[in-house]
N, C-alpha and C positions, 0 to 999 in steps of 0.2 A: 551429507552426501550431495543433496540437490537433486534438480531435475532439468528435464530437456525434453523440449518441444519442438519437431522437427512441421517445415510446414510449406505448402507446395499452392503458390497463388496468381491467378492470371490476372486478376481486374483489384488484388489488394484487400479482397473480403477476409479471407483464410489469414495474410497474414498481417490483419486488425485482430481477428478473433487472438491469435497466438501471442500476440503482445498483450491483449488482455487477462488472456491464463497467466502469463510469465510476470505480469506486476503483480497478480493476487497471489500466486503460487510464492514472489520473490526467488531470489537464487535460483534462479534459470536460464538456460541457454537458449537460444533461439534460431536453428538450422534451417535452412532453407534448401528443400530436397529438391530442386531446380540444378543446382549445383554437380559440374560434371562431376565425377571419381567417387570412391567409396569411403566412407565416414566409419570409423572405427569407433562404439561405444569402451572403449577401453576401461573409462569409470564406472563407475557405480553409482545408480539413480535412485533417488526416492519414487520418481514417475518419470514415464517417458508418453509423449502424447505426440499425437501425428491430425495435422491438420490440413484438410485439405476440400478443395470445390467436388462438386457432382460433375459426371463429365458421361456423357449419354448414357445415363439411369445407371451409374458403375464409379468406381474409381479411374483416372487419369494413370495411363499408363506409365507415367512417369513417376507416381505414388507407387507404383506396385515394382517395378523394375530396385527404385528404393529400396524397400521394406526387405526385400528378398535378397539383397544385398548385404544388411544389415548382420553380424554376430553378436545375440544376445547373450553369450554366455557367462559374461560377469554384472547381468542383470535379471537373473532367474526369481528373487526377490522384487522386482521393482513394479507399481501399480502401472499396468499400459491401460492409454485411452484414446478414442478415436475419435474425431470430431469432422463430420461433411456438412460443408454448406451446402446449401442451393438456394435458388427461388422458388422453385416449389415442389415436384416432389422428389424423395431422394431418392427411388429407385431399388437398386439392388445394392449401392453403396457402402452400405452394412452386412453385406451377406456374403464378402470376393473369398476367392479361397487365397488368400496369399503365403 
């Protein structure tokens, strides 16, 4: 099937991390949720991962407008994971109700 890492970067951190996953992982795609209009997961993933900065102790509104976006429904099987950088601390990052 594969996988696909979606990934959202102001300064290049986020989207170093997601080309890191995506060469260990192999067979991955690499989206950048920066990108205007709606991305249809139409395939089927082994994982799907979302990468992105800390953005005043939260996620970047444009991560979340994304995500909400997104129809999981021919990936109800696939491993989702989320990964926020920052410099130091992350916040509530981990916690949005998306």
């Amino acid at each position: 099937m594969g996988n696909i890492v979606f990934y959202f970067s102001g300064t290049g951190n986020s989207l170093k991390v997601a080309k890191t996953i995506a060469n260990e992982l192999e067979n991955t795609e690499i989206i950048s949720m920066a990108k205007p209009g709606n991305y249809s997961l139409k395939k089927q993933y082994d994982t799907i991962g979302f990468i992105y900065p800390t953005y005043f102790w939260g996620l970047p509104k444009k991560v979340i407008e994304f995500v909400s976006n997104l129809d999981f429904g021919n990936n109800k099987n696939a491993y989702y994971y989320a990964i926020a950088t920052y410099g130091g601390e992350c916040g509530k990052c981990d916690k949005s109700n998306i």
